[in-house]
C-alpha positions as CSV (number, residue, x, y, z in Angstrom):
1,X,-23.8,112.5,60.6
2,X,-23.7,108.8,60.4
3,X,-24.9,107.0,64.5
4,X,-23.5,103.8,63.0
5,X,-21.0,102.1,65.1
6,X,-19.8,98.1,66.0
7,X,-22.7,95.4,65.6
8,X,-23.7,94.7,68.8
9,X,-27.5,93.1,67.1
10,X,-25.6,90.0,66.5
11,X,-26.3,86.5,67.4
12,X,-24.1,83.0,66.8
13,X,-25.3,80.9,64.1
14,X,-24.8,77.1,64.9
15,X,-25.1,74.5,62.1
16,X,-26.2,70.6,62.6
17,X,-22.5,69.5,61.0
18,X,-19.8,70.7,63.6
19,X,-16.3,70.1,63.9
20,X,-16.2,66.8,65.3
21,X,-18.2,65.7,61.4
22,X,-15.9,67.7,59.7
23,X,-13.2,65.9,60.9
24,X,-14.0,62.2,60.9
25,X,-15.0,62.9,57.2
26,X,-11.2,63.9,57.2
27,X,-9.7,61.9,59.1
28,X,-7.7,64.1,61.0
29,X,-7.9,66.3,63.8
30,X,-7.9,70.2,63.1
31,X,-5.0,72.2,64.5
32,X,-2.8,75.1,64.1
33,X,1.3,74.9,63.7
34,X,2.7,78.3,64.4
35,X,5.7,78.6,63.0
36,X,7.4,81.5,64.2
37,X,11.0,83.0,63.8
38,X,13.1,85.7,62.2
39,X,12.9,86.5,58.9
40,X,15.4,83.8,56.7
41,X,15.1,81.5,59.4
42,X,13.5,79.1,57.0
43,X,9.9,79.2,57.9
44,X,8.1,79.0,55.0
45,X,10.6,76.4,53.8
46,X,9.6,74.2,56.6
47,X,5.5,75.1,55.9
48,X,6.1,74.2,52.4
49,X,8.1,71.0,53.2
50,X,5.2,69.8,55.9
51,X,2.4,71.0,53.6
52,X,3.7,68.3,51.1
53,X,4.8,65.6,53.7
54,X,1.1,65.6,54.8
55,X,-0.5,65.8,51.5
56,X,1.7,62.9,50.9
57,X,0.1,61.0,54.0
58,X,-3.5,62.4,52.6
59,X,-3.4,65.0,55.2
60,X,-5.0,68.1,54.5
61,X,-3.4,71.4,55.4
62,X,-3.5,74.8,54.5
63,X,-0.9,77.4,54.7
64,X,-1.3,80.4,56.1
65,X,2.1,82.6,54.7
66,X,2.6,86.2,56.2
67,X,3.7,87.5,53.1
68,X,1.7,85.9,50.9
69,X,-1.3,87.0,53.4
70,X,0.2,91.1,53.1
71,X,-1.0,90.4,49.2
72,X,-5.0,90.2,50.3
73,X,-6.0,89.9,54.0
74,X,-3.5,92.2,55.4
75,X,-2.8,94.4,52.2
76,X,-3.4,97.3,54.4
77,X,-1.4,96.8,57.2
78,X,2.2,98.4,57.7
79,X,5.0,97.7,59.8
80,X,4.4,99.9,63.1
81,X,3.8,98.1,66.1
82,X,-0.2,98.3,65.9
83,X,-0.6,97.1,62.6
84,X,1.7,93.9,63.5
85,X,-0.5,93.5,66.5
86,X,-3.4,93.3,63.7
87,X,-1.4,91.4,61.5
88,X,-0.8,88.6,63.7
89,X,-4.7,88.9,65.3
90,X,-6.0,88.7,61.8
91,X,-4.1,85.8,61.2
92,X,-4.7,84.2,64.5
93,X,-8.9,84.1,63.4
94,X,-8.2,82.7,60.1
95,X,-6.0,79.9,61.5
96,X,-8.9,79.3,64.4
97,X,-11.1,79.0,61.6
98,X,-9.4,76.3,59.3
99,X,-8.5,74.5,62.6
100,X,-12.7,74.3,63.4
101,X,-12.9,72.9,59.7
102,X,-10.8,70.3,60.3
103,X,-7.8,71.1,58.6
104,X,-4.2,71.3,59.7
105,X,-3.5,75.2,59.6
106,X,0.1,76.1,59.4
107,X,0.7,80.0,59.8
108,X,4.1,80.9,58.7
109,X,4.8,84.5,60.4
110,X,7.6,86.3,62.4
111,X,5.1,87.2,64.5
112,X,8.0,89.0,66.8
113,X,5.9,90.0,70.0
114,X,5.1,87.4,72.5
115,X,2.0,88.9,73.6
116,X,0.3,88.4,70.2
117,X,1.3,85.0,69.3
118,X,-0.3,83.7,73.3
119,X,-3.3,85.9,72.0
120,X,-3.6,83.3,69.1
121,X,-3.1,80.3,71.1
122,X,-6.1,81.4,73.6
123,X,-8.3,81.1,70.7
124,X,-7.7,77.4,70.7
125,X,-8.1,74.4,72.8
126,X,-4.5,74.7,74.3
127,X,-3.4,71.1,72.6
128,X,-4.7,72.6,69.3
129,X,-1.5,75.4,69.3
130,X,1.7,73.9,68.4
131,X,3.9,76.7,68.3
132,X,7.5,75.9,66.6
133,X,10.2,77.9,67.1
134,X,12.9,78.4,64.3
135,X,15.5,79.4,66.6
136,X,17.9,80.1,64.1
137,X,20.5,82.9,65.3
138,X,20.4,86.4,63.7
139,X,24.2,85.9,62.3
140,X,22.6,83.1,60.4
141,X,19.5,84.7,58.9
142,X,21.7,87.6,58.2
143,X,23.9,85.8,56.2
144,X,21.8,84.0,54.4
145,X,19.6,86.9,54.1
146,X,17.3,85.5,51.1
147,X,15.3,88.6,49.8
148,X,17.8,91.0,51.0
149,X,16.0,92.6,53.4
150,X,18.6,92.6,56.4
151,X,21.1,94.5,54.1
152,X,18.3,97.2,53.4
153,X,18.0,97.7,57.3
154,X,21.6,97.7,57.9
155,X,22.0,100.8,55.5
156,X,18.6,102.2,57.3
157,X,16.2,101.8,54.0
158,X,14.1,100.0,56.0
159,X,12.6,100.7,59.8
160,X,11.6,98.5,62.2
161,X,13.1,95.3,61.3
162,X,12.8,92.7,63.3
163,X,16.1,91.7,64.7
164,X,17.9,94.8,63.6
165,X,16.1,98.0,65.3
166,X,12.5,96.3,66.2
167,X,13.0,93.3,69.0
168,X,11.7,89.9,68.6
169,X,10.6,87.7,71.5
170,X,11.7,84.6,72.0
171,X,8.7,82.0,73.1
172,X,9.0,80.4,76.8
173,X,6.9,77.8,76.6
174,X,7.0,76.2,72.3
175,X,5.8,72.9,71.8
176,X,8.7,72.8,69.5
177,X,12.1,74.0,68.7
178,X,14.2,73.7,65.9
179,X,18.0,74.9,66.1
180,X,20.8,74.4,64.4
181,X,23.2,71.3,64.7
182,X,26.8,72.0,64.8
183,X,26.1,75.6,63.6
184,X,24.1,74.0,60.6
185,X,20.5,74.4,59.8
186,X,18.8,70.7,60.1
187,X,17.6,70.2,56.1
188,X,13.9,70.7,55.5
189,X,13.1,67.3,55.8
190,X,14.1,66.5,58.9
191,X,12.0,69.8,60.6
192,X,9.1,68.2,58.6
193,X,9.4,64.9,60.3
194,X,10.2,66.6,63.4
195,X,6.7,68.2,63.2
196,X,4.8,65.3,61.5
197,X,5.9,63.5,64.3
198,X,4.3,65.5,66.7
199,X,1.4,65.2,65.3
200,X,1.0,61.7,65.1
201,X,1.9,61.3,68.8
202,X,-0.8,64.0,69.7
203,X,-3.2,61.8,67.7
204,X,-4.0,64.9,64.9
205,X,-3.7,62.6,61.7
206,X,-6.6,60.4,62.4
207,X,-10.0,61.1,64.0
Protein backbone atom coordinates (compact mmCIF):
# COMPACT_ATOMS: atom_id res chain seq x y z
CA UNK A 1 0.00 0.00 0.00
CA UNK A 2 1.35 3.24 -1.42
CA UNK A 3 2.44 6.06 2.08
CA UNK A 4 2.62 8.62 -0.68
CA UNK A 5 0.64 11.72 -0.13
CA UNK A 6 1.00 15.90 -0.99
CA UNK A 7 4.68 17.22 -1.29
CA UNK A 8 5.30 18.86 1.67
CA UNK A 9 9.69 18.43 0.83
CA UNK A 10 9.24 21.47 -1.32
CA UNK A 11 11.03 24.64 -1.44
CA UNK A 12 10.54 28.08 -3.76
CA UNK A 13 12.90 28.41 -6.47
CA UNK A 14 13.78 32.15 -7.08
CA UNK A 15 15.51 33.17 -10.33
CA UNK A 16 17.92 36.42 -10.83
CA UNK A 17 15.27 37.84 -13.73
CA UNK A 18 11.96 38.64 -11.92
CA UNK A 19 8.90 40.24 -12.90
CA UNK A 20 9.90 43.73 -12.74
CA UNK A 21 12.84 42.55 -15.93
CA UNK A 22 10.22 40.74 -17.55
CA UNK A 23 8.29 43.62 -17.92
CA UNK A 24 10.49 46.54 -18.81
CA UNK A 25 11.73 44.11 -21.60
CA UNK A 26 7.93 44.41 -22.46
CA UNK A 27 7.01 47.33 -21.84
CA UNK A 28 3.97 46.79 -20.08
CA UNK A 29 2.87 45.90 -16.85
CA UNK A 30 1.48 42.30 -16.18
CA UNK A 31 -2.21 41.98 -15.19
CA UNK A 32 -5.23 39.95 -15.37
CA UNK A 33 -8.79 41.08 -17.04
CA UNK A 34 -11.51 38.89 -15.79
CA UNK A 35 -14.09 38.86 -17.90
CA UNK A 36 -16.98 37.33 -16.40
CA UNK A 37 -20.75 36.90 -17.40
CA UNK A 38 -23.36 34.54 -18.60
CA UNK A 39 -22.97 32.41 -21.27
CA UNK A 40 -23.72 34.62 -24.86
CA UNK A 41 -23.08 37.65 -23.13
CA UNK A 42 -20.24 38.20 -25.45
CA UNK A 43 -17.17 37.46 -23.56
CA UNK A 44 -14.99 35.96 -25.68
CA UNK A 45 -15.98 38.41 -28.33
CA UNK A 46 -14.79 41.21 -26.21
CA UNK A 47 -11.28 38.99 -25.27
CA UNK A 48 -10.89 38.50 -28.87
CA UNK A 49 -11.52 42.13 -29.81
CA UNK A 50 -8.93 43.43 -26.82
CA UNK A 51 -6.54 40.64 -27.68
CA UNK A 52 -6.19 42.40 -31.22
CA UNK A 53 -6.61 46.08 -30.07
CA UNK A 54 -3.44 45.42 -27.93
CA UNK A 55 -1.49 43.44 -30.30
CA UNK A 56 -2.28 46.36 -32.40
CA UNK A 57 -0.66 48.83 -29.79
CA UNK A 58 2.30 45.99 -29.45
CA UNK A 59 0.83 44.89 -26.30
CA UNK A 60 1.20 41.40 -25.47
CA UNK A 61 -1.73 39.40 -24.13
CA UNK A 62 -2.76 36.03 -23.80
CA UNK A 63 -6.18 34.61 -23.68
CA UNK A 64 -7.20 32.47 -21.24
CA UNK A 65 -10.89 31.00 -22.96
CA UNK A 66 -13.04 28.64 -20.53
CA UNK A 67 -13.90 26.55 -23.28
CA UNK A 68 -11.09 26.50 -25.12
CA UNK A 69 -9.28 25.65 -21.61
CA UNK A 70 -12.12 22.43 -21.03
CA UNK A 71 -10.04 21.11 -24.33
CA UNK A 72 -6.59 20.55 -22.18
CA UNK A 73 -6.17 22.04 -18.69
CA UNK A 74 -9.59 21.31 -17.46
CA UNK A 75 -10.58 18.35 -19.83
CA UNK A 76 -11.47 16.49 -16.79
CA UNK A 77 -13.61 18.69 -15.07
CA UNK A 78 -17.60 18.55 -15.24
CA UNK A 79 -20.24 20.83 -14.49
CA UNK A 80 -21.13 20.12 -10.55
CA UNK A 81 -20.41 22.71 -8.26
CA UNK A 82 -16.86 21.26 -7.19
CA UNK A 83 -15.47 20.94 -10.36
CA UNK A 84 -16.40 24.69 -11.30
CA UNK A 85 -14.87 25.58 -8.06
CA UNK A 86 -11.63 23.81 -9.73
CA UNK A 87 -12.35 25.10 -12.91
CA UNK A 88 -12.15 28.62 -12.05
CA UNK A 89 -9.03 27.95 -9.26
CA UNK A 90 -7.16 26.25 -12.01
CA UNK A 91 -7.63 29.02 -14.13
CA UNK A 92 -7.07 31.62 -11.52
CA UNK A 93 -3.03 30.10 -11.18
CA UNK A 94 -2.55 30.17 -14.85
CA UNK A 95 -3.71 33.74 -15.09
CA UNK A 96 -1.33 34.61 -11.86
CA UNK A 97 1.25 33.11 -13.78
CA UNK A 98 1.17 34.99 -17.20
CA UNK A 99 0.44 38.21 -15.12
CA UNK A 100 4.19 37.47 -13.09
CA UNK A 101 5.51 37.12 -16.80
CA UNK A 102 4.57 40.21 -17.80
CA UNK A 103 1.83 39.71 -19.96
CA UNK A 104 -1.69 40.99 -20.03
CA UNK A 105 -3.84 37.82 -19.11
CA UNK A 106 -7.39 37.96 -20.17
CA UNK A 107 -9.47 34.93 -18.72
CA UNK A 108 -12.76 34.62 -20.46
CA UNK A 109 -15.06 32.47 -18.06
CA UNK A 110 -18.69 32.57 -16.56
CA UNK A 111 -17.07 31.91 -13.59
CA UNK A 112 -20.81 32.09 -11.88
CA UNK A 113 -19.87 31.92 -8.04
CA UNK A 114 -18.59 35.02 -6.35
CA UNK A 115 -16.58 33.20 -3.91
CA UNK A 116 -14.30 31.75 -6.63
CA UNK A 117 -13.67 34.65 -8.85
CA UNK A 118 -12.47 36.95 -5.17
CA UNK A 119 -10.39 33.67 -4.68
CA UNK A 120 -8.53 34.55 -8.02
CA UNK A 121 -8.24 38.20 -7.31
CA UNK A 122 -6.42 37.37 -3.82
CA UNK A 123 -3.78 35.86 -5.79
CA UNK A 124 -2.84 39.14 -7.19
CA UNK A 125 -1.71 42.51 -6.15
CA UNK A 126 -5.38 43.96 -5.81
CA UNK A 127 -4.62 46.72 -8.79
CA UNK A 128 -3.50 43.72 -10.89
CA UNK A 129 -7.44 42.13 -10.94
CA UNK A 130 -9.66 44.03 -13.26
CA UNK A 131 -12.65 42.14 -13.14
CA UNK A 132 -15.36 43.17 -16.07
CA UNK A 133 -18.61 42.42 -15.80
CA UNK A 134 -20.76 41.71 -19.03
CA UNK A 135 -23.87 42.48 -17.44
CA UNK A 136 -25.94 41.54 -20.22
CA UNK A 137 -29.54 40.33 -19.04
CA UNK A 138 -30.52 36.60 -19.39
CA UNK A 139 -33.54 37.57 -21.99
CA UNK A 140 -30.68 38.75 -24.09
CA UNK A 141 -28.18 35.85 -23.88
CA UNK A 142 -31.18 33.72 -24.36
CA UNK A 143 -32.13 35.12 -27.33
CA UNK A 144 -29.18 35.29 -28.84
CA UNK A 145 -28.24 32.02 -27.58
CA UNK A 146 -25.07 31.33 -29.92
CA UNK A 147 -24.24 27.58 -29.51
CA UNK A 148 -27.61 26.70 -28.46
CA UNK A 149 -27.03 25.80 -25.21
CA UNK A 150 -29.93 27.79 -23.37
CA UNK A 151 -32.56 25.92 -25.57
CA UNK A 152 -30.98 22.44 -24.51
CA UNK A 153 -31.57 23.55 -20.71
CA UNK A 154 -34.85 24.83 -21.37
CA UNK A 155 -35.99 21.28 -22.62
CA UNK A 156 -33.88 19.81 -19.46
CA UNK A 157 -30.86 18.16 -21.80
CA UNK A 158 -28.67 19.91 -19.97
CA UNK A 159 -28.29 20.39 -15.84
CA UNK A 160 -26.96 23.00 -14.13
CA UNK A 161 -26.91 25.83 -16.37
CA UNK A 162 -26.03 28.82 -15.35
CA UNK A 163 -28.82 31.21 -15.45
CA UNK A 164 -31.47 28.60 -15.99
CA UNK A 165 -31.39 26.00 -12.90
CA UNK A 166 -27.67 26.78 -11.49
CA UNK A 167 -27.44 30.67 -10.05
CA UNK A 168 -24.81 33.12 -11.17
CA UNK A 169 -23.56 35.89 -8.87
CA UNK A 170 -23.46 39.14 -9.83
CA UNK A 171 -19.94 40.97 -8.72
CA UNK A 172 -20.21 43.92 -5.93
CA UNK A 173 -17.31 45.47 -6.37
CA UNK A 174 -15.99 45.10 -10.70
CA UNK A 175 -13.60 47.42 -11.82
CA UNK A 176 -15.75 47.41 -14.87
CA UNK A 177 -19.14 47.06 -16.25
CA UNK A 178 -20.46 46.74 -19.46
CA UNK A 179 -24.32 46.86 -20.08
CA UNK A 180 -26.37 47.40 -22.69
CA UNK A 181 -27.42 50.93 -24.12
CA UNK A 182 -30.96 51.40 -24.92
CA UNK A 183 -31.46 47.59 -24.71
CA UNK A 184 -28.51 47.19 -27.23
CA UNK A 185 -25.30 45.46 -26.69
CA UNK A 186 -22.38 48.28 -27.13
CA UNK A 187 -20.37 46.80 -30.44
CA UNK A 188 -17.11 45.03 -29.64
CA UNK A 189 -15.15 47.86 -30.21
CA UNK A 190 -16.32 50.12 -28.01
CA UNK A 191 -15.96 47.31 -24.82
CA UNK A 192 -12.40 47.06 -26.15
CA UNK A 193 -11.64 50.68 -25.79
CA UNK A 194 -13.57 50.77 -22.74
CA UNK A 195 -11.04 48.27 -21.30
CA UNK A 196 -7.87 49.53 -23.17
CA UNK A 197 -8.69 52.55 -21.64
CA UNK A 198 -8.45 51.32 -18.33
CA UNK A 199 -5.45 50.20 -18.73
CA UNK A 200 -3.71 53.05 -19.94
CA UNK A 201 -5.04 55.12 -16.96
CA UNK A 202 -3.77 52.42 -14.48
CA UNK A 203 -0.42 52.80 -16.22
CA UNK A 204 -0.40 48.70 -17.52
CA UNK A 205 0.80 49.55 -21.19
CA UNK A 206 4.18 50.90 -20.36
CA UNK A 207 6.70 49.91 -17.67
Amino acid sequence: MSSLGKATNIFWQECSVGKLDRQKLLNQKGCVVWITGLSGSGKSTLACTLGRDLHGRGKLSYILDGDNLRHGLNKDLGFKAEDRAENIRRVGEVAKLFADSGLICIASLISPYRRDRDSCRALLPESSFIEVFMNIPLEICEARDPKGLYKLAREGKIKGFTGIDDPYETPLNCEIEIKPQDGVCPPPADMSSQVVTFLEERGFLHA
